[in-house]
NUKOL-172555 format. One record per residue (C-alpha): residue number from 0; residue in three letters; x, y, z. Coordinates in steps of 0.001 Angstrom, whole numbers, padded with zeros to 6 digits, always signed. Example, Ala and Ser with C-alpha at 12.3 -4.5 7.8 and 13.67 -1.06 7.14 Angstrom:
<recs>
    k    r     east    north       up
    0  Ala  +012300  -004500  +007800
    1  Ser  +013670  -001060  +007140
</recs>
This chain:
<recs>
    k    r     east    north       up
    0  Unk  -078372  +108607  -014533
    1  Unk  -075539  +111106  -015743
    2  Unk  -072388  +110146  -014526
    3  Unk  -070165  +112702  -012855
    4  Unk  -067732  +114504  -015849
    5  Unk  -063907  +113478  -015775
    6  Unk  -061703  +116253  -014366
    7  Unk  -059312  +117995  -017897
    8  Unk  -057015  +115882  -019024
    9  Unk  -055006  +114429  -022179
   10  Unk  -053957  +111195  -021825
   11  Unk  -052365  +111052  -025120
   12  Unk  -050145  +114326  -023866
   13  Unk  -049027  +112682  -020956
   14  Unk  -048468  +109515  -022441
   15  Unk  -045977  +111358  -024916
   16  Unk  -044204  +113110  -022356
   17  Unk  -043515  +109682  -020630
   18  Unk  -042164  +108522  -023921
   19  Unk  -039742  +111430  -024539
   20  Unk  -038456  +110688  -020937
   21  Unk  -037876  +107181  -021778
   22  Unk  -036520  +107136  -025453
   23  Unk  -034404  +110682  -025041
   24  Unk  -033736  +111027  -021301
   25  Unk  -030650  +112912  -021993
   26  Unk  -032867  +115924  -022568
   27  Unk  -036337  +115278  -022130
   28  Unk  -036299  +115116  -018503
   29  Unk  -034583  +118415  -017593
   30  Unk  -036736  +120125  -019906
   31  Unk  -040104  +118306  -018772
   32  Unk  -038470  +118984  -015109
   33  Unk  -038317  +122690  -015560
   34  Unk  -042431  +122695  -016127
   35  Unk  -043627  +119695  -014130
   36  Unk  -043246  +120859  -010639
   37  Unk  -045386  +117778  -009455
   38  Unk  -046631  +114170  -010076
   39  Unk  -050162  +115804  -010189
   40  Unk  -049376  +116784  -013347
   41  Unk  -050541  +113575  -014858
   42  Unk  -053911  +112360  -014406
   43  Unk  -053057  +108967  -015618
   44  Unk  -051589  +107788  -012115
   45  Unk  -049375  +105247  -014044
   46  Unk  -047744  +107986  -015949
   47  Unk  -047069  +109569  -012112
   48  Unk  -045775  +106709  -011260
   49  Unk  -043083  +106283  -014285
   50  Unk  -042301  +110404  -013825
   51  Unk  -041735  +109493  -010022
   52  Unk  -039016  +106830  -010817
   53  Unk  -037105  +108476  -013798
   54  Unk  -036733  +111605  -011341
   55  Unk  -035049  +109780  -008929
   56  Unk  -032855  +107539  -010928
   57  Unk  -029644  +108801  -012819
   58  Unk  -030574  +110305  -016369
   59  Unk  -027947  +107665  -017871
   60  Unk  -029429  +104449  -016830
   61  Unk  -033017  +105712  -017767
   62  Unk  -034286  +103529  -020481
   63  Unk  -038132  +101100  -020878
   64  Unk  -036325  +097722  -019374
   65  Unk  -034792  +099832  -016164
   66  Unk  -037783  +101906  -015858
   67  Unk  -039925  +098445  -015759
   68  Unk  -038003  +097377  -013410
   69  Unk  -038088  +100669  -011284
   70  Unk  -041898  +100720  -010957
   71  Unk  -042513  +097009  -010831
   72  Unk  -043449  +096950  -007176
   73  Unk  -046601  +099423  -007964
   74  Unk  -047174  +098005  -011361
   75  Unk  -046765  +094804  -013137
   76  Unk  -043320  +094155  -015168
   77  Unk  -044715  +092684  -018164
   78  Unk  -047925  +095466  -017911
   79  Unk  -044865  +098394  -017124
   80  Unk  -042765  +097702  -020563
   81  Unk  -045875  +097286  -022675
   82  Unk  -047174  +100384  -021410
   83  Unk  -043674  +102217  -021880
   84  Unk  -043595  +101054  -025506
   85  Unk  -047206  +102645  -026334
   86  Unk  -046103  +106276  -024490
   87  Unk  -042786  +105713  -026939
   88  Unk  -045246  +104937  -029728
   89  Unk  -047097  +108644  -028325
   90  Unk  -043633  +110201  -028705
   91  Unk  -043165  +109818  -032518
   92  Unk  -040763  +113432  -032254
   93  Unk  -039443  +114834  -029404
   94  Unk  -039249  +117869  -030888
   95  Unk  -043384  +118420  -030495
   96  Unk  -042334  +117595  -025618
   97  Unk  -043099  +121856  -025850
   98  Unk  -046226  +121350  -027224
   99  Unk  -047182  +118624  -024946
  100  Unk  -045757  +120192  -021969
  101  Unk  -048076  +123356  -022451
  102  Unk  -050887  +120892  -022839
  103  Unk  -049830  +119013  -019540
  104  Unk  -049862  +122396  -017860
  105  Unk  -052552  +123396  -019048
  106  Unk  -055182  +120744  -017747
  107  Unk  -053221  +120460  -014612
  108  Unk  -054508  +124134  -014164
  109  Unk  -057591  +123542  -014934
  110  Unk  -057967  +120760  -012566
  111  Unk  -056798  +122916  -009794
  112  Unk  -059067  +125626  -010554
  113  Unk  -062061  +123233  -010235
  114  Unk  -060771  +121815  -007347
  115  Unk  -059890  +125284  -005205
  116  Unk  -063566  +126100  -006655
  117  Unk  -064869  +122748  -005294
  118  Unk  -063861  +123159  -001798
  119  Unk  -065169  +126847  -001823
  120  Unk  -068295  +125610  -002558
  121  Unk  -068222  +122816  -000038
  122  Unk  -067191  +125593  +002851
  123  Unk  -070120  +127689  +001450
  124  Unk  -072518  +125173  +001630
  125  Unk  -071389  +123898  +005107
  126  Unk  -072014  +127131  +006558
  127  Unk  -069465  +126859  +009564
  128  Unk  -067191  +129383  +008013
  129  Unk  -068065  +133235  +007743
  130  Unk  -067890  +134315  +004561
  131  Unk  -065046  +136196  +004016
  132  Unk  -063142  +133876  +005460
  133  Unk  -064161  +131311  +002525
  134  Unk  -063563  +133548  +000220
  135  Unk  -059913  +134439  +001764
  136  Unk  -059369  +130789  +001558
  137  Unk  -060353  +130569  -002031
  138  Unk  -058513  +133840  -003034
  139  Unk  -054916  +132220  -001454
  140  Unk  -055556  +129075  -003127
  141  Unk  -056385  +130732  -006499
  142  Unk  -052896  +133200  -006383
  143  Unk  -050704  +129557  -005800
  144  Unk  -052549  +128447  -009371
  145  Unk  -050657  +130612  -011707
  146  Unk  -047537  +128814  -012910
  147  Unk  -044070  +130288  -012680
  148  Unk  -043275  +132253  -016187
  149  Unk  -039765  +130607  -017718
  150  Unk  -037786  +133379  -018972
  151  Unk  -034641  +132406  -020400
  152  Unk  -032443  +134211  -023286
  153  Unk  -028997  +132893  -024744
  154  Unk  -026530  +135292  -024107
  155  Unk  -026052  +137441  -027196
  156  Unk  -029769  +138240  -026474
  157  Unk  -028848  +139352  -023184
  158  Unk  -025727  +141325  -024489
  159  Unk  -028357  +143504  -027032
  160  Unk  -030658  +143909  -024101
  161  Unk  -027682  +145244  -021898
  162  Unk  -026128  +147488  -024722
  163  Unk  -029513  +148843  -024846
  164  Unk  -030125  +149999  -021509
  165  Unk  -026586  +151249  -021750
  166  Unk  -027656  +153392  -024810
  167  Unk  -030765  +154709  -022864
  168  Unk  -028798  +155301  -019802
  169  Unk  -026228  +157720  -021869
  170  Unk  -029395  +159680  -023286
  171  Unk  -030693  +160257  -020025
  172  Unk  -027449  +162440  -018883
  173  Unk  -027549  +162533  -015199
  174  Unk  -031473  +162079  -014910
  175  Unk  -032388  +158933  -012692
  176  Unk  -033808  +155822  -014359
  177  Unk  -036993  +155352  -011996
  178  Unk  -039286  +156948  -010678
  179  Unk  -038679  +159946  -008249
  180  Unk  -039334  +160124  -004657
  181  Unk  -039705  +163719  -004526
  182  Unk  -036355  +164044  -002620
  183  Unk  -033365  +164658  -004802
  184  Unk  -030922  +163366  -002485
  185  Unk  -032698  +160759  -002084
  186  Unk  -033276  +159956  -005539
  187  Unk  -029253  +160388  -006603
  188  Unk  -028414  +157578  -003980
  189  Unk  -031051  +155558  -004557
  190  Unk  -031412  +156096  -008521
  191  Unk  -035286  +155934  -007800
  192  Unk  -037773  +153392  -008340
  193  Unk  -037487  +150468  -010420
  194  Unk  -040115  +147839  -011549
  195  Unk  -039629  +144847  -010016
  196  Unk  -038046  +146232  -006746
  197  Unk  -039175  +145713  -003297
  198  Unk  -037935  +148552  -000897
  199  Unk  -038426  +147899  +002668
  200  Unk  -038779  +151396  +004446
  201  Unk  -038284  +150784  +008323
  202  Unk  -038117  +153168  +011063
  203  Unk  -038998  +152938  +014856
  204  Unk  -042900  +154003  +015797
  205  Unk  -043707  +157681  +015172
  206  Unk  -040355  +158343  +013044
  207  Unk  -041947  +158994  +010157
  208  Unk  -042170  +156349  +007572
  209  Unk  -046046  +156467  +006996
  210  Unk  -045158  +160254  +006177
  211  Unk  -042212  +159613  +003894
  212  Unk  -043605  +156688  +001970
  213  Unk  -047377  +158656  +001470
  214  Unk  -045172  +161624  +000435
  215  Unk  -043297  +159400  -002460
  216  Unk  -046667  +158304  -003274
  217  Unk  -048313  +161755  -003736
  218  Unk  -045473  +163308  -005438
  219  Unk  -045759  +160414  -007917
  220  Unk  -049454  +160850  -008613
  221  Unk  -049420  +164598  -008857
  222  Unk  -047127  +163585  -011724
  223  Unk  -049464  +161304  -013513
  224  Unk  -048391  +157840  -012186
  225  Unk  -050724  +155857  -011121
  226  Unk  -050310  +154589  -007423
  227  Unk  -051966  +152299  -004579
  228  Unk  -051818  +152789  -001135
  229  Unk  -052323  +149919  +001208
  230  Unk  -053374  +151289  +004767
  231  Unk  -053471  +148654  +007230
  232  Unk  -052646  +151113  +010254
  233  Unk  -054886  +154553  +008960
  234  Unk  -058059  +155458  +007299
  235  Unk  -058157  +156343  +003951
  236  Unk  -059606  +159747  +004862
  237  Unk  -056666  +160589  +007561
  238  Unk  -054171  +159499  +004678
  239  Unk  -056382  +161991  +002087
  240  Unk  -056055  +164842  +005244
  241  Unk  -052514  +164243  +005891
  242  Unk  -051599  +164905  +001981
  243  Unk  -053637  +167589  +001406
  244  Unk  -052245  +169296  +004232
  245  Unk  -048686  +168098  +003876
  246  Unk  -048939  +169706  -000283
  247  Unk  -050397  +172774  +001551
  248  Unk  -047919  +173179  +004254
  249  Unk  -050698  +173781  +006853
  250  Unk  -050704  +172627  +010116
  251  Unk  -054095  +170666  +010274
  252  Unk  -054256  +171359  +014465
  253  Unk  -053702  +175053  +013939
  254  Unk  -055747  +175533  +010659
  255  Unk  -056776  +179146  +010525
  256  Unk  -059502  +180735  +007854
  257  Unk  -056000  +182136  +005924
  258  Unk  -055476  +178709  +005531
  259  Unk  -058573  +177437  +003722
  260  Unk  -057556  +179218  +000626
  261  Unk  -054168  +177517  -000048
  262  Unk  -055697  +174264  +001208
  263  Unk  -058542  +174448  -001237
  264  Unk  -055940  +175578  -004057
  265  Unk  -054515  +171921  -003611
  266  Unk  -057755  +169870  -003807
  267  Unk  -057898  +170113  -007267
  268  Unk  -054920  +168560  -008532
  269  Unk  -055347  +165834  -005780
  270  Unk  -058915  +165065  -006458
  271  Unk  -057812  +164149  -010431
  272  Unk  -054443  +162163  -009492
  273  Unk  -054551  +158695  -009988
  274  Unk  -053863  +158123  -006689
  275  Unk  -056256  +154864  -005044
  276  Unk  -056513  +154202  -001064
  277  Unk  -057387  +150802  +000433
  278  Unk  -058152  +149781  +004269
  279  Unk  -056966  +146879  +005085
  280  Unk  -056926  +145955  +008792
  281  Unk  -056597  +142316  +008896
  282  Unk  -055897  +141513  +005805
  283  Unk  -053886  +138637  +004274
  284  Unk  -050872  +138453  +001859
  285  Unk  -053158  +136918  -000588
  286  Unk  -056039  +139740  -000345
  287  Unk  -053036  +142140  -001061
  288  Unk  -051740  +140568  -003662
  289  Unk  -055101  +139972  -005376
  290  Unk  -056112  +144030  -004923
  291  Unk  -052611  +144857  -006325
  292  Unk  -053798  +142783  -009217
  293  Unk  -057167  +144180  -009809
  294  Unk  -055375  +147881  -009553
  295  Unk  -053111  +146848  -011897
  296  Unk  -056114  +145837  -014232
  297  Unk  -058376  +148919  -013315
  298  Unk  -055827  +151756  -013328
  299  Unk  -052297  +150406  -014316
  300  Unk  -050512  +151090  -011138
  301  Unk  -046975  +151759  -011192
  302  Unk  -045574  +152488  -007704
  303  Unk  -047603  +150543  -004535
  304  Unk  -047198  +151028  -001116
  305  Unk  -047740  +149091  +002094
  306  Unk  -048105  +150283  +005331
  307  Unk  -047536  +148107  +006921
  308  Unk  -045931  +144617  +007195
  309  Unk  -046393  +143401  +010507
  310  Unk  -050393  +144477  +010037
  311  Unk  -050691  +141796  +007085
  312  Unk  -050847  +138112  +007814
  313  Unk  -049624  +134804  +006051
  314  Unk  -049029  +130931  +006961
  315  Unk  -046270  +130515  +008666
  316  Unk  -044722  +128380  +011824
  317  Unk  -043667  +130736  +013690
  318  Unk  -043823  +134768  +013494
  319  Unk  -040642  +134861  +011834
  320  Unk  -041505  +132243  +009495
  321  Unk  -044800  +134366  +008948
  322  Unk  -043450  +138298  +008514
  323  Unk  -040617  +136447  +005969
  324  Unk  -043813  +134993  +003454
  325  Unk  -045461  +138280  +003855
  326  Unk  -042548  +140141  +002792
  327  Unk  -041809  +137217  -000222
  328  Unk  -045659  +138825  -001153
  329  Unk  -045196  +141504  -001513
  330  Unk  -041534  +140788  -003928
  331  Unk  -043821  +138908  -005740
  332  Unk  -046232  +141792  -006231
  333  Unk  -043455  +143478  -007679
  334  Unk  -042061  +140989  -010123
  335  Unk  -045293  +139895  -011484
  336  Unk  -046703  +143286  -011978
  337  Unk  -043440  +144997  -012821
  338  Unk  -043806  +147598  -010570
  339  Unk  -042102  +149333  -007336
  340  Unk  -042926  +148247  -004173
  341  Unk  -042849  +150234  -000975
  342  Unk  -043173  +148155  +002361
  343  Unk  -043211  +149775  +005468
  344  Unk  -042138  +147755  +008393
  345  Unk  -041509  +148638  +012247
  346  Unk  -037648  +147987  +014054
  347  Unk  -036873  +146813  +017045
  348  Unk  -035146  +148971  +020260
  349  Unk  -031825  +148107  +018203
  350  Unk  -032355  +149166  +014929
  351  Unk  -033261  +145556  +013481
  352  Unk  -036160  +144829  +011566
  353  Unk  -038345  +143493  +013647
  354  Unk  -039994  +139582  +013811
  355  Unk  -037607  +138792  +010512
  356  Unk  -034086  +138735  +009096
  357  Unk  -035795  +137593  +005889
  358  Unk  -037427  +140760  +005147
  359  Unk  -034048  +142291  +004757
  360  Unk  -032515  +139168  +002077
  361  Unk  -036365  +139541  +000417
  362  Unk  -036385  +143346  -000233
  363  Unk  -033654  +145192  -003021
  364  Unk  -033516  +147845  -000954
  365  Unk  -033633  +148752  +003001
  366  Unk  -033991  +152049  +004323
  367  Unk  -034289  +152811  +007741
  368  Unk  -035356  +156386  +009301
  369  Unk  -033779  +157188  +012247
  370  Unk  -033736  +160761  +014249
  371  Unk  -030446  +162877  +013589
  372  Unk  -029947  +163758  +017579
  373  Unk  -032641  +164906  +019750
  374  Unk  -035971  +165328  +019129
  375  Unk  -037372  +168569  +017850
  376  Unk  -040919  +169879  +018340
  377  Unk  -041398  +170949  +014660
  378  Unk  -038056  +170537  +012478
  379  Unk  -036454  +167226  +012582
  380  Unk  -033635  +166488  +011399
  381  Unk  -032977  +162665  +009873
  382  Unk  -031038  +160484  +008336
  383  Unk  -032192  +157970  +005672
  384  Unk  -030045  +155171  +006334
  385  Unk  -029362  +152976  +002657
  386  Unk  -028108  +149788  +003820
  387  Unk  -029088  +147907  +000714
  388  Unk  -029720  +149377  -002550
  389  Unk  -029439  +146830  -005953
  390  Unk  -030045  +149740  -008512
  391  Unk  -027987  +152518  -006617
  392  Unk  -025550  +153568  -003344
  393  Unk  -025707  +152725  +000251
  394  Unk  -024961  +155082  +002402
  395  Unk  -026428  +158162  +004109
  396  Unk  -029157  +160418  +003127
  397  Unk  -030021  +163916  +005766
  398  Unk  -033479  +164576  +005356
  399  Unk  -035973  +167034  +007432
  400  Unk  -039049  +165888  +008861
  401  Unk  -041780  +168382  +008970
  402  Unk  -043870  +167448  +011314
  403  Unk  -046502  +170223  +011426
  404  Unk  -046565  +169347  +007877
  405  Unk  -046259  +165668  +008206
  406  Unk  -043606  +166004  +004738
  407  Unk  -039794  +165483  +004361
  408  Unk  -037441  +167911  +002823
  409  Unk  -034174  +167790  +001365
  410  Unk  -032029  +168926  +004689
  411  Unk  -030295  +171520  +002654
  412  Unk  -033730  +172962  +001125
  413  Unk  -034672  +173213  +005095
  414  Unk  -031818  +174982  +005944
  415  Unk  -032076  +177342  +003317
  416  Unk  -035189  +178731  +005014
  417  Unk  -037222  +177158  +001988
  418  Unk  -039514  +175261  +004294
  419  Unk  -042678  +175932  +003288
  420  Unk  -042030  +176815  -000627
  421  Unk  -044867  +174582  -002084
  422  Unk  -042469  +173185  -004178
  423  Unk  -039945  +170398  -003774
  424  Unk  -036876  +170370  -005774
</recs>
């Protein structure tokens, strides 16, 4: 009878790690530290054992007769400093702990992958579960696999990188340095788009921040970039409606034959954008994160949106607890794939976002929408309020709300008379 394989592992990896701990502690063990984020790390559970105790005693006072001592109620003295002395045997350099520390790593991440596969199986065979909510299960366990990238530069490193982006910056003139929202206002305050930014868009219901966000989007894909739309509140098809009618400026309830023609003038270029639509009513943080991925693979997606946050779920305690890992998501969407993030979320009656304070620490930016006065049937006028902006100004920004049109408008572009000019300066 075949006995069961043994799970990835290098025992003589780990058993050099444990000696570069013991013989150089001064060094090893902050560096090992900064990639072993748990005991699991080791197979060999005496080498978890040893990593357990020099973590908790002070790095000065870590050597193989204090460390014996340390672990001698879960191993045996004598068998403690004789197995110390081979992992210090293991350790011949420890110049080679970055070599051995990738190994670690990597087993550990194989192990996990066969284990989050395991249980899949196990819930697919049992049968109890429907099926997409194994494979939910699976997906959130596979996204917490990936190990956290260290990125670290000495500073004269840093100081080239800076004086380059300084360099760039001059070349551009006054041109922003991400990617437009369509508005110019907008885009001077805000300095547009940057990878790696989450931007929290909140407004109260019907105040137009599906509109304004879908607008961004468009403009950006009419312009080549490639861009993903997470609907969690409307079809695709009303999203594809509203933007073909919002590039048109037609009024989709009072669509007349004299209409047709400039609304079939703007399929084309919308048809070939880059721009890719997703349902997803119910859907996790983790099924977002993973589409966001395979967009990112398919297409190269550089601005995403998500409308919005309270319609995604997460783990969580409480609601608040919940909305604030949702919106750590979707920051992590944008770090990992470089790329703007736009996340719609709803306020509360007093202008606070709504279920978490978190969303607002979480997010680089936070714009709210709010009505400038009364109401108006057709032409509303708004304020963009910038309340947090890492890359450019708080402050104020008037916009005008179309709303036969469902499209904002520079406020002075409005008032000009310019309203339905089919382009947007």
């Amino acid at each position: 009878m075949t006995s069961p394989a043994l799970p990835p592992f290098s025992n003589p990896a780990e058993m050099a790690v444990i000696g570069c701990c013991v013989t150089d502690p001064a060094t090893s063990i902050a560096e090992a530290g900064l990639v072993i984020t748990s005991p699991e790390f080791f197979y060999d559970l005496r080498c978890r054992v040893v990593w357990q105790a020099v973590n908790q005693m002070p790095v000065s006072s870590v050597n193989v007769i204090t460390v014996s001592e340390r672990v001698a109620t879960a191993m045996d003295k004598t068998a403690a400093a004789l197995f110390l002395g081979e992992c210090q045997d293991a350790a011949f350099s420890s110049a080679n702990l970055p070599e051995w520390l990738d190994i670690l790593q990597d087993k550990f991440i194989l192990r996990r992958i066969i284990k989050a596969a395991q249980n899949a199986i196990s819930a697919a065979y049992d049968g109890q579960a429907r099926g997409w909510d194994v494979l939910d299960e699976y997906e959130q366990r596979a996204l917490t696999i990936r190990p956290v990238k260290r990125a670290e530069a000495d500073m004269r490193a840093l100081m080239g990188e800076a004086i380059g982006m300084i360099e760039q910056r001059v070349a551009m003139g006054g041109a922003i340095s991400g990617l437009s929202t369509g508005l110019r206002d907008l885009d001077r305050k805000s300095d547009g788009l940057h990878p790696g930014e989450l931007i929290v868009l909140a407004a109260l219901p019907s105040c137009g921040k599906t509109a304004l966000a879908v607008n961004i989007a468009v403009h950006n894909a009419l312009a080549g970039v490639p861009v993903g739309i997470l609907s969690a509140e409307m079809r695709p098809v009303q999203l594809a409606l509203r933007s073909l009618c919002s590039e048109a400026r037609v009024n989709f309830k009072h669509v007349t034959e004299g209409d047709c023609a400039v609304l079939i003038n703007r399929v084309g270029p919308l048809s070939a954008s880059p721009l890719h639509i997703q349902q997803c009513n119910g859907w996790t943080i983790g099924q977002a994160q993973a589409q966001a991925r395979r967009w990112a693979q398919e297409y190269g997606i550089k601005l995403l949106v998500a409308d919005y946050i309270q319609r995604f779920s997460a783990t969580g305690e409480t609601r608040e607890r919940e909305i604030a890992s949702i919106g750590s998501g979707f920051k992590n969407i944008a770090l990992e794939l470089g790329i703007p993030v736009i996340a719609l979320s709803q306020l509360n009656d007093d202008g606070k976002l709504r279920e978490s304070r978190a969303l607002g620490q979480d997010g680089d930016s936070v714009w709210k929408l709010e009505n400038d006065g009364e109401r108006q049937p057709e032409i509303q006028p708004v304020i963009l309020r910038i309340e947090k902006c890492r890359d450019g100004e708080v402050g104020s920004v008037p916009l005008t709300f179309l709303k036969t049109f469902t499209r904002f408008e520079n406020q002075s572009k409005v008032l000009d008379g310019d309203q339905r000019n089919p382009t947007n300066d």
